[in-house]
N, C-alpha and C positions, 0 to 999 in steps of 0.2 A: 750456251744453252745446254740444259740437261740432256743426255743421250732419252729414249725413252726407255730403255730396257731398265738404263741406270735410274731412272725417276721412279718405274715401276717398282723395284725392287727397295728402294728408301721407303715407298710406302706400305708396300708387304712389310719389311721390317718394322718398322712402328706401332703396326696395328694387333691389338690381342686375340687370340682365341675367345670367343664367349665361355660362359661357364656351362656347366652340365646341367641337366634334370634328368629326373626318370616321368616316363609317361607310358601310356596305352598304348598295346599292340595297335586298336584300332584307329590311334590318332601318330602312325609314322609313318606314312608315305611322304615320301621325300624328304625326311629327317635325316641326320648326318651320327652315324654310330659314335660312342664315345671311347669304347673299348673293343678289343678283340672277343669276338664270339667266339666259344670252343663248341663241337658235339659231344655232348654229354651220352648221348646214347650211340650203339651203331645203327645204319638204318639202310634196309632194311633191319628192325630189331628181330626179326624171326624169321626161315625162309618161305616164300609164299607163292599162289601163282599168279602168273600173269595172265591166265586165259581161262574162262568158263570153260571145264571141259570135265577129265578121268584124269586124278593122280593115281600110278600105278609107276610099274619098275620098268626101265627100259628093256632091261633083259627081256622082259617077256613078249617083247614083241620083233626080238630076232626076225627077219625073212617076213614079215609083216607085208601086204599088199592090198590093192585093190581086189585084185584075182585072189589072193590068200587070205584072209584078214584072219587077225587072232582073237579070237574069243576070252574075254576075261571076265569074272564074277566080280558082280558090284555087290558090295559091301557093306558103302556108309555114305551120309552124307557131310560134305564138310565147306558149311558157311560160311562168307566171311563175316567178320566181326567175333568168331568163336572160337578156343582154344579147342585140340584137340587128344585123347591120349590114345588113341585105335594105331595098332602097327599093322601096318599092311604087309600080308602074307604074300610069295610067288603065285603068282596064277590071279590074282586080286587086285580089283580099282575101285577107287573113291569118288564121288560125283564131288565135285570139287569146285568155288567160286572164283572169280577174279580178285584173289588179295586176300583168298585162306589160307591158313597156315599148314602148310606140308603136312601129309601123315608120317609118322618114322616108316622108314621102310620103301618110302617112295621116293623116285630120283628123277620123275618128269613128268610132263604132262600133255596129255593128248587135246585138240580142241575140239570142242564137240562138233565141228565141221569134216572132222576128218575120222569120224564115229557112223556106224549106220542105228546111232539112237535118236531119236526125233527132237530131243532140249536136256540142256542140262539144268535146267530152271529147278535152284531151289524149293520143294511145297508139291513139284508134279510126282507121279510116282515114282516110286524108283525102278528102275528097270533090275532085272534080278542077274543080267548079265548084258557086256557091250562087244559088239565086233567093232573090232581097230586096223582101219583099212592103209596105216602105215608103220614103217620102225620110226622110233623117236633112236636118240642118245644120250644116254646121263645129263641133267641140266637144264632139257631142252625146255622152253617158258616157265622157267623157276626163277622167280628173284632168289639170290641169294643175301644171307646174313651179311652184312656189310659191300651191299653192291654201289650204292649210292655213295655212302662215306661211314668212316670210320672215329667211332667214340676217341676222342682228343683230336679229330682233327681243328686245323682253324677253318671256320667254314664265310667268316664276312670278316674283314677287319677293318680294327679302329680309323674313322675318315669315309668309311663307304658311304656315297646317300643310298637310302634304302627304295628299293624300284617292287613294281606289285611282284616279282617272283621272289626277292628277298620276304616281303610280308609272307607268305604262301611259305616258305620255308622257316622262319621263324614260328609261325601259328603251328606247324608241324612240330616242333620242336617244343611246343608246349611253352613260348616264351610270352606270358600275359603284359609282362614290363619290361621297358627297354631302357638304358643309359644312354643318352641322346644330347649334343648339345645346343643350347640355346637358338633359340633363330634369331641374329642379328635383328635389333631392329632400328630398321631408319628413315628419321626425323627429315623431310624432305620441306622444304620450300624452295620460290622463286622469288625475285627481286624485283620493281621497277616500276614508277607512277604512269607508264602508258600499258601498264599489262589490266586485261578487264576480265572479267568472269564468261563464261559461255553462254550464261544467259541471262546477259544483260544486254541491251541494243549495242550495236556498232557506230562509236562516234568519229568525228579526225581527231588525228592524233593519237589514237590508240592499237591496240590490237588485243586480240585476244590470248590467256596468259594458254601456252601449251607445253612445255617442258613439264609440266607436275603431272602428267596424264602419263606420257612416255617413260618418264622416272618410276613411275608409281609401280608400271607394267612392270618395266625392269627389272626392278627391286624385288618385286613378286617372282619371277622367271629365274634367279638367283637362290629360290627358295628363302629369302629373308622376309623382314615384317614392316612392310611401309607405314611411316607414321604422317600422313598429310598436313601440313600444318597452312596452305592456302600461299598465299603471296603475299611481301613486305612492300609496304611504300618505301619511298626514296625517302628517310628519313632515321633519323638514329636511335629515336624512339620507337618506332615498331618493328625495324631491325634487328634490336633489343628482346624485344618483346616476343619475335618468334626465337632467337634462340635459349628466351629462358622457358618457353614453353616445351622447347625441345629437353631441355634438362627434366621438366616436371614431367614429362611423359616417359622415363627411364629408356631414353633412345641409349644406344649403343655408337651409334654413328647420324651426326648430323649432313648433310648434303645441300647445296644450294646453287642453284643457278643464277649467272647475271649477279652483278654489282658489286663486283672482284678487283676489279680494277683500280686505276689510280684517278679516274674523272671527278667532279665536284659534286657530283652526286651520288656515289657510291660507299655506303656508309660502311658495310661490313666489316671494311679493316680495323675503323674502329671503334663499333661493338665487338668484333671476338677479341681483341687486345684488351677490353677490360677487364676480361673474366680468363682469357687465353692467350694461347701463343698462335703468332700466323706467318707462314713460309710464302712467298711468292717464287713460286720456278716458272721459270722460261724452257719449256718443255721443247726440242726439235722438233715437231711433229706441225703436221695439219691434216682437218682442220684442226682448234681447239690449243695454240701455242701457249697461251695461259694458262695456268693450275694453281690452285690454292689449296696447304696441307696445314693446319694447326690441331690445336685445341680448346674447347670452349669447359669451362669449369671441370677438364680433366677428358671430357669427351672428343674422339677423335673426331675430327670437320674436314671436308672436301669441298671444294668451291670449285664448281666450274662454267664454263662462258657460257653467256647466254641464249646463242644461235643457237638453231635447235638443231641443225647438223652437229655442231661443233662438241656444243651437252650430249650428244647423244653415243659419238665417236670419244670422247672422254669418258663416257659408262663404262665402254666397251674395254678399252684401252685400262682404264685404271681400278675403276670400281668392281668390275664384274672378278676380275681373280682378288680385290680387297673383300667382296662378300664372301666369298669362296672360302678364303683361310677364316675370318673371322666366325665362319658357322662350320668348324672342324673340317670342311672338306679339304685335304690339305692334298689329295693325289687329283685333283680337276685339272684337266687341260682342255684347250680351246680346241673347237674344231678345224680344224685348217685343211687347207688340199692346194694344188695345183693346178692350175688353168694357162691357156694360151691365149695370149692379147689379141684383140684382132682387130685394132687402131693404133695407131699412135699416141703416146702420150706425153707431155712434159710437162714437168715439175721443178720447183724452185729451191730442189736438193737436202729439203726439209722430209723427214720419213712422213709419207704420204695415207693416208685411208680412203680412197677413193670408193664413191661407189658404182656398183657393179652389177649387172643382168648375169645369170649363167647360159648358156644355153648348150645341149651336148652334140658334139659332132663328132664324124670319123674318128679323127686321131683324140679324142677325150673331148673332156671342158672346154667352153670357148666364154670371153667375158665379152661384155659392152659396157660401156659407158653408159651411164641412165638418165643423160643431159650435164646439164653445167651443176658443176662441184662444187658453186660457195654456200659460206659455212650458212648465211639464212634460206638457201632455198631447201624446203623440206620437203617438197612432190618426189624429187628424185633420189631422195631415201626410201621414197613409198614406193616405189618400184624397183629400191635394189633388192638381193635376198643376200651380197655376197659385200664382202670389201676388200679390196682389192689394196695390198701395202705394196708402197713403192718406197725401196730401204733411203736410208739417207746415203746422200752425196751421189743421188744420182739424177742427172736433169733429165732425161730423155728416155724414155723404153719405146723400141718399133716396133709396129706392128708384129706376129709371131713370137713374141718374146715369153715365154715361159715364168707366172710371179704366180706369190703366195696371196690366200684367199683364205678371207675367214667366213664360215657361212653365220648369215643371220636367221638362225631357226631358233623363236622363240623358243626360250625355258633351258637354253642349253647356257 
């Protein structure tokens, strides 16, 4: 059997980068950069201040106090949003806004809190002079000219997804369009003549179909573009039929649950063999030891088991870092941490995904178990947040035992 690092990584390698577009500033949250972003400008682009108050010279307010204050002649006023060309003389302040542009001549700024003038409010009179009841120092609440960053630096680079502070910095930057690539998009069905719709009555014999619900999310949470296509019967004509549907829909990546296998009902192997190529690996792992990688008319295909534990720990495991590269994110890594056991466990030496409760105690993280692990019971997936890997070739972990955790927070 395939290690799974080694199965992971045969499947990253196969899979392509999507192509590029350009789009709206206002349609790329969570899009994946295509290129390195430079600063074109420095920024602050001019120095300014940071506080309503009096731009004036710190010199003048040497020995400055409560008991002392220094009296200085206001001047001018100086708004933001306006240039200004006034140089401010020794002994002279400017009423000044949050985010004007310095006067020449001035090298800090008093806040109007620490003034016995009643506002610095743009529009009120001007006061014809202000007592400054402390010393400042060169600097003091001045942005300066390249505080932020500086013109050529790299300020996001190619693979970043783009989060609301990146938007907020871009719009600053004046960027209306962005180089962004594609959002994968994937063609998802399920397999199986006892799978029924949710609403439709409950008969024997059947069940209700659920992996296309949880895939759906997934694939969304991924930032990619689910393309729904329902569920095939056990049959090689509608097998068929969903994945030429999946070509007509220009997917990127088809995906499937259930009907992979080698049973007498399981058509898949061959519908994708007439149009594709199809790999069966024996993957070490559980749940989810089955995997299927081909391609159907050129488009990359994933097959995975049908349990909805098993499908869903195979997202996790294989598809979640395949969506990742294929939509540019090429520096994403999983969340992981470390926790302490606080049962017993054993396993049948196969690298394990258990799930997992967290809960925090004294010495850190502590995990539980979230009842029994097989791969169709799906309540105790509802109540993990965490999964808990137990490495291959190891039967046993005791209680106290210190293992790796991957957190389940959607969207990550």
């Amino acid at each position: 059997m395939l290690a799974v690092s080694e199965a992971r990584q045969k499947l990253l390698d196969a899979l392509p980068v999507c192509d590029v577009e350009i789009i709206s500033l206002s349609d790329a949250a969570g899009r994946v950069l295509a290129e390195d972003l430079f600063a074109e400008i420095d920024s602050p682009r001019f120095a300014n201040s940071s506080m309503d108050g009096f731009a004036l010279r710190a010199a003048d307010l040497k020995g400055a106090s409560a008991q002392q204050p220094k009296r200085l002649k206001v001047v001018a006023d100086v708004p933001a949003g306006q240039s200004t060309e006034m140089v401010l003389q020794a002994g002279q302040a400017a009423r000044i806004m949050t985010g004007a542009p310095m006067p020449d001549g001035a090298d800090a700024i008093i806040p109007v809190e620490d003034t016995e003038a009643p506002t610095a409010k743009i529009g009120a009179a001007l006061p014809t002079e202000v007592l400054v009841r402390r010393a400042l120092k060169a600097g003091d609440y001045v942005r300066p000219v390249g505080q932020d960053f500086r013109a050529g630096e790299v300020l996001l680079k190619a693979g970043s997804r783009l989060r609301p502070q990146d938007l907020a910095l871009l719009a600053m930057l004046g960027k209306a369009k962005l180089s962004v690539h594609k959002k994968p998009r994937v063609a998802l069905f399920s397999s199986g003549d006892e799978l029924l719709p949710v609403n439709q009555p409950l008969i024997p014999g059947k069940i209700y179909e659920n992996n296309s619900y949880a895939l759906t999310a997934l694939v969304e949470g991924c930032g990619a573009q689910p393309i729904p296509l329902g569920f095939a019967k056990d049959n090689l004509q509608d097998v068929q039929a969903h994945l030429d549907r999946a070509v007509e829909q220009g997917a990127d990546l088809i995906l499937s649950s259930a009907g992979v296998s080698v049973g007498a009902f399981d058509y898949l192997r061959e519908a994708v063999l007439r149009k594709g190529t199809l790999d069966f690996w024996q993957v070490n792992m559980r749940p989810g030891r089955p995997f299927t990688f081909g391609n159907y008319e050129g488009i990359p295909y994933i097959g995975l088991p049908g349990n909805p534990a098993s499908a869903f720990v195979g997202f996790e495991v294989f598809v979640r870092p395949a969506l990742h590269k294929m939509g540019g994110d090429l520096g994403w890594k999983r969340r992981t941490g470390k926790a302490r056991l606080m049962e017993r466990v054993s396993s049948d030496g196969r690298e394990s995904y258990l799930r997992v409760k967290t809960k925090e105690g004294l010495d850190g993280a502590q995990i539980y178990l979230t009842g029994h692990q097989g791969s169709g019971n799906l309540y105790s997936l509802v109540q993990a947040d965490s999964l808990m890997v137990v490495p291959a070739g190891v039967n046993e972990l005791p209680a106290g035992s210190q293992v790796e955790i991957w957190s389940l927070v959607f969207g990550d």
